[in-house]
Short mmCIF file of the C-alpha atoms (twelve columns), coordinates in Angstrom:
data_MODEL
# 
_entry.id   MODEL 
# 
loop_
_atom_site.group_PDB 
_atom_site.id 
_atom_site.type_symbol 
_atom_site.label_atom_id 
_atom_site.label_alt_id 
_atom_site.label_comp_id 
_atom_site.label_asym_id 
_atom_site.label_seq_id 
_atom_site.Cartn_x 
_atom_site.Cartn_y 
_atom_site.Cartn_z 
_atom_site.pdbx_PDB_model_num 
ATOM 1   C CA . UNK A 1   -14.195 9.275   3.682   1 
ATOM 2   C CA . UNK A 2   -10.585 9.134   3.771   1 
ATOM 3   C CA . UNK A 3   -8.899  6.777   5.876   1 
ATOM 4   C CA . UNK A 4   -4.981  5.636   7.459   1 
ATOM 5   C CA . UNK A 5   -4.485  2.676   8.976   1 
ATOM 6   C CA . UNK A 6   -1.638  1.197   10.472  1 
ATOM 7   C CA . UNK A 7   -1.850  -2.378  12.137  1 
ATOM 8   C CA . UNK A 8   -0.546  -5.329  12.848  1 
ATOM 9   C CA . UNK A 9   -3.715  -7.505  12.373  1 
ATOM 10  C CA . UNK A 10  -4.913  -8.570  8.499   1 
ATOM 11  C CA . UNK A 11  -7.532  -6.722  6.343   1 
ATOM 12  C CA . UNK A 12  -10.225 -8.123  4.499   1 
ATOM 13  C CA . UNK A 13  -9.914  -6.038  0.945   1 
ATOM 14  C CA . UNK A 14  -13.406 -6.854  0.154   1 
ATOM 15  C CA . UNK A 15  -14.664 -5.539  3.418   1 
ATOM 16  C CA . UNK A 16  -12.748 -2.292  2.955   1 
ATOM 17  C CA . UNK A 17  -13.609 -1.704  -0.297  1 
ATOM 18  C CA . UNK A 18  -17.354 -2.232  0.456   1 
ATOM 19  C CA . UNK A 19  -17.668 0.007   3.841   1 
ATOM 20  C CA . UNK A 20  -16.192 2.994   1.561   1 
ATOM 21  C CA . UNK A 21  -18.278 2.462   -1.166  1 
ATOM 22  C CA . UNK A 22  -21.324 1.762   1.080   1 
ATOM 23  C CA . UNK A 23  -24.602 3.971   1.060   1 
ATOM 24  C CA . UNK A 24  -22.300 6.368   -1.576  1 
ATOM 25  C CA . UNK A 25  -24.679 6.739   -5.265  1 
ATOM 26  C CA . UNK A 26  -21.433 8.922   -6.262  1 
ATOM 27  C CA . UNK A 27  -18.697 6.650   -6.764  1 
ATOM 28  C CA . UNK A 28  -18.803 5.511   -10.451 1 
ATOM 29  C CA . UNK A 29  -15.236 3.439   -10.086 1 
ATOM 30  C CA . UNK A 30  -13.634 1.824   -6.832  1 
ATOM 31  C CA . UNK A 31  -10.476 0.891   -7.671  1 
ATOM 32  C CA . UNK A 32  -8.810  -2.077  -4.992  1 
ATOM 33  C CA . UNK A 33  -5.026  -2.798  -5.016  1 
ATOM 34  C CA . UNK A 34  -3.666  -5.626  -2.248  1 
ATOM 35  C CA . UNK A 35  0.181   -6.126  -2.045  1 
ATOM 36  C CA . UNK A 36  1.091   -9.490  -0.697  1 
ATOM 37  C CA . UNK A 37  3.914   -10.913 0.387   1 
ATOM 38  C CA . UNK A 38  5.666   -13.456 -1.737  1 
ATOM 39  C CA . UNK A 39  7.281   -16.553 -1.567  1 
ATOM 40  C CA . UNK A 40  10.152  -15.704 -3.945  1 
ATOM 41  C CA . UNK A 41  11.537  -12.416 -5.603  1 
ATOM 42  C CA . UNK A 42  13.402  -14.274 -8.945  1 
ATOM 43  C CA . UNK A 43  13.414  -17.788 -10.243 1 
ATOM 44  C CA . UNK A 44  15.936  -19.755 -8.522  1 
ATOM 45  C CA . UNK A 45  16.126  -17.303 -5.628  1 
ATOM 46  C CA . UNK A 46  16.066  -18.819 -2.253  1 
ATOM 47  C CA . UNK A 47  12.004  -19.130 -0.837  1 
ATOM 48  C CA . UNK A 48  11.223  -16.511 1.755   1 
ATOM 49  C CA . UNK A 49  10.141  -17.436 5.003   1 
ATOM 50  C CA . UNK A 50  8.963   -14.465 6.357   1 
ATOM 51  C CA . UNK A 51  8.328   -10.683 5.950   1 
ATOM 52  C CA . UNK A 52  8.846   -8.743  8.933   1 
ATOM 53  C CA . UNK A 53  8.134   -4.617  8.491   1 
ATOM 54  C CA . UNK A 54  8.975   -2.161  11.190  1 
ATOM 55  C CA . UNK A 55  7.636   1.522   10.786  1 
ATOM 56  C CA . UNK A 56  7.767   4.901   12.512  1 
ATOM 57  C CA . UNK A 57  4.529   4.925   14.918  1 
ATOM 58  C CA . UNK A 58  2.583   8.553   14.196  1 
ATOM 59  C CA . UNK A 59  5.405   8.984   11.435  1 
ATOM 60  C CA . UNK A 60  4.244   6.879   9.105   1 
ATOM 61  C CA . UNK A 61  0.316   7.521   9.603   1 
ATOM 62  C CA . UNK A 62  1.424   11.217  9.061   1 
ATOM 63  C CA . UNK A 63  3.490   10.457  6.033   1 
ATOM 64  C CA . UNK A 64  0.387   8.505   4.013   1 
ATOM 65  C CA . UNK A 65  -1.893  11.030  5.203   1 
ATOM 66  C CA . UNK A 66  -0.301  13.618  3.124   1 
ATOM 67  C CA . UNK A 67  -0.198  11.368  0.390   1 
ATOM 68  C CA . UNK A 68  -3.653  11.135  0.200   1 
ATOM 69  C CA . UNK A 69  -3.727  14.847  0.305   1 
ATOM 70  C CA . UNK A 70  -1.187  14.998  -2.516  1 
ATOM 71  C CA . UNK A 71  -3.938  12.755  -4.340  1 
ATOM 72  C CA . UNK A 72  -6.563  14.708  -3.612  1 
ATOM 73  C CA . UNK A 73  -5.150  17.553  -5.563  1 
ATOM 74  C CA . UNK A 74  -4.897  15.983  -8.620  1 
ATOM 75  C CA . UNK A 75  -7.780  13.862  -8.930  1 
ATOM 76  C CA . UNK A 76  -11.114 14.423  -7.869  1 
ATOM 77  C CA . UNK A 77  -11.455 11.606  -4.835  1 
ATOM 78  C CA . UNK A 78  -14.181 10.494  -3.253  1 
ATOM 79  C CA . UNK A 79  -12.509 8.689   -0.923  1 
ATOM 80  C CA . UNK A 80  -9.552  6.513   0.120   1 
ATOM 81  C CA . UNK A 81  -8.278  4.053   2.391   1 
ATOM 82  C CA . UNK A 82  -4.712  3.001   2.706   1 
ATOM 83  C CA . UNK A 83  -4.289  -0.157  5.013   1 
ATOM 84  C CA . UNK A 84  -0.393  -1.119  5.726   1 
ATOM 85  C CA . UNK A 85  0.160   -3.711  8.427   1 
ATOM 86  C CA . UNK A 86  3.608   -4.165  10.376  1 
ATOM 87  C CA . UNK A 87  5.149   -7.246  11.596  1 
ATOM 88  C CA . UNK A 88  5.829   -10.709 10.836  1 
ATOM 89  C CA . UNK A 89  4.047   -11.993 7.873   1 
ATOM 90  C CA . UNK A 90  4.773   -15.044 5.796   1 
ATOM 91  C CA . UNK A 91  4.001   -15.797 1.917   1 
ATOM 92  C CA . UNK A 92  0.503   -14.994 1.082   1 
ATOM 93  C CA . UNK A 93  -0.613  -12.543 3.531   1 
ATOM 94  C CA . UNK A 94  -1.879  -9.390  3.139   1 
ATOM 95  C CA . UNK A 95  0.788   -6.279  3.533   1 
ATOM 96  C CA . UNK A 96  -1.019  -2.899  2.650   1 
ATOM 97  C CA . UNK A 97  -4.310  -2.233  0.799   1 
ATOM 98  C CA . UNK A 98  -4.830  0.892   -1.287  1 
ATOM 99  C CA . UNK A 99  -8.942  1.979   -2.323  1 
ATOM 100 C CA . UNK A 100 -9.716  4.688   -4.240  1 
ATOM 101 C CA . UNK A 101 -12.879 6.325   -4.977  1 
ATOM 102 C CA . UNK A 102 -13.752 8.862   -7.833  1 
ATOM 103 C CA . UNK A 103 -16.878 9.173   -9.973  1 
ATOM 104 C CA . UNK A 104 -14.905 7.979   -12.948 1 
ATOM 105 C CA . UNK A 105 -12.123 5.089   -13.589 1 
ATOM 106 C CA . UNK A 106 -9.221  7.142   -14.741 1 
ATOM 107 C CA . UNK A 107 -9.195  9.308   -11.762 1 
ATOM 108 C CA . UNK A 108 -9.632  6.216   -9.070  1 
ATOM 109 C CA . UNK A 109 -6.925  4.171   -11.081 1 
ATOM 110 C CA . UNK A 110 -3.909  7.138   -11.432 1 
ATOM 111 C CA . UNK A 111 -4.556  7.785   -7.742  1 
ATOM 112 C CA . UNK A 112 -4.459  4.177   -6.676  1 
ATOM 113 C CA . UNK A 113 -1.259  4.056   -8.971  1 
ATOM 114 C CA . UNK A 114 0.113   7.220   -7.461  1 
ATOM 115 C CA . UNK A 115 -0.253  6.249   -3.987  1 
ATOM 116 C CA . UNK A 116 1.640   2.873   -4.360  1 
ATOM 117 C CA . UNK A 117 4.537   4.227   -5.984  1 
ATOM 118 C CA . UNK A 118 4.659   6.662   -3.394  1 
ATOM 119 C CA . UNK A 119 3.975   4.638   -0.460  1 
ATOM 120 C CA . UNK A 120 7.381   2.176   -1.635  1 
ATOM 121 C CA . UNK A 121 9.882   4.978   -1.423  1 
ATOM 122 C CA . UNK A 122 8.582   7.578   0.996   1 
ATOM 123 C CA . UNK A 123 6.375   6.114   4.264   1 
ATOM 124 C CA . UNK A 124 8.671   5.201   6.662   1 
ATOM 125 C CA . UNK A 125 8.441   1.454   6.787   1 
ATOM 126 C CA . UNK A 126 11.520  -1.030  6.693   1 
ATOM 127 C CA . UNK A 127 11.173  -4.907  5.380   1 
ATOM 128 C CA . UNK A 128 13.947  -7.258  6.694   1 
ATOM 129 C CA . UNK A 129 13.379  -10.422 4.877   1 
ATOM 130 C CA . UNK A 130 14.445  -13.966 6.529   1 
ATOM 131 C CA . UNK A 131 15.559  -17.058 4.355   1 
ATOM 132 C CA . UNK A 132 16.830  -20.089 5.412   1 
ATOM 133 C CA . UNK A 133 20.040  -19.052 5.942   1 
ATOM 134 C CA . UNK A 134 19.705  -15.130 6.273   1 
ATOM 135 C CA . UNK A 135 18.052  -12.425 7.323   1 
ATOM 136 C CA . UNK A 136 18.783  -9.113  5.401   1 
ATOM 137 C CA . UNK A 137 16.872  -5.542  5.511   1 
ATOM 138 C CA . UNK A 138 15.988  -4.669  1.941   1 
ATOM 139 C CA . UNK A 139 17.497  -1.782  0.317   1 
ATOM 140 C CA . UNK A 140 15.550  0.659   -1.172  1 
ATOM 141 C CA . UNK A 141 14.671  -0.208  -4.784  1 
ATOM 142 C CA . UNK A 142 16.310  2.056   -8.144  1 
ATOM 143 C CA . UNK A 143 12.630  1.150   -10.084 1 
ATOM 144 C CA . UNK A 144 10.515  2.087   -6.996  1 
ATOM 145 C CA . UNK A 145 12.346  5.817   -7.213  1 
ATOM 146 C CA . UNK A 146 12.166  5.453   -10.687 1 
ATOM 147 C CA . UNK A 147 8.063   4.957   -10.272 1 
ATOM 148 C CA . UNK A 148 7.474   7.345   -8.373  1 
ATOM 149 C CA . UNK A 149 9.243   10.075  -9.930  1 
ATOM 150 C CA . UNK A 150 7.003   9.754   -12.844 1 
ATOM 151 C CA . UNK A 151 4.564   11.759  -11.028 1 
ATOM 152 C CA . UNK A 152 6.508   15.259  -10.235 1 
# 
């Protein structure tokens, strides 16, 4: 089972993890990765109130769709569900959710791995991040290219 969601309403990573593991005898790893949102980027930096994400509707399901694909190809999955939520979050909520499933660890880690570094720089989401005093879109990151080059 292979599965794309987009939504505005949390995820229970447990829940996820279970339902595509569930009734399966040939899934020997399930690998779980939750990305939160956090209070603070660097020590000292001013606290972040809130997280709000935009995306491309049907763009951006699209996009991690063939991501999964991509994953497919180079490691034997089972399965995979990528959860990323839009809107306004605050510190401590859930953002996105990557699970994958393979019959061994190596395989269900690398693709968990590759699908993060890819989701950061290629779906179509954008983060504009409001602190006390200012609200800024975040630029795209030189480390989260950087990751995800790693795997051409």
């Amino acid at each position: 089972m292979f599965t794309v969601r987009i939504q505005s309403e949390d995820f229970d990573a447990a829940a996820e993890a279970a339902a595509l593991a569930r009734g399966r005898t040939d899934i020997g790893a399930l690998v779980t990765f939750a990305g939160l949102c956090r209070a603070q980027d660097a020590p000292g930096g001013a606290p972040l109130i809130a997280l709000t994400l935009e995306h491309y509707p049907g763009m951006a399901e699209e996009e991690i769709g063939r991501l999964i694909e991509q994953a497919r190809g180079r490691w034997p999955l089972i399965g995979a569900t990528v959860i990323h939520r839009f809107g306004r979050m605050v510190p401590g909520d859930n953002i996105v959710l990557v699970v994958t499933a393979s019959a061994h660890r190596a395989a269900a880690f690398e693709a968990a791995e590759f699908l993060m570094d890819w989701l950061k720089t290629s779906a179509p989401f954008w983060k504009l991040e409001e602190r006390e005093d200012t609200r800024d879109w975040v630029a795209a990151k030189d480390a989260d290219d950087e990751a995800a080059e790693r795997w051409n």
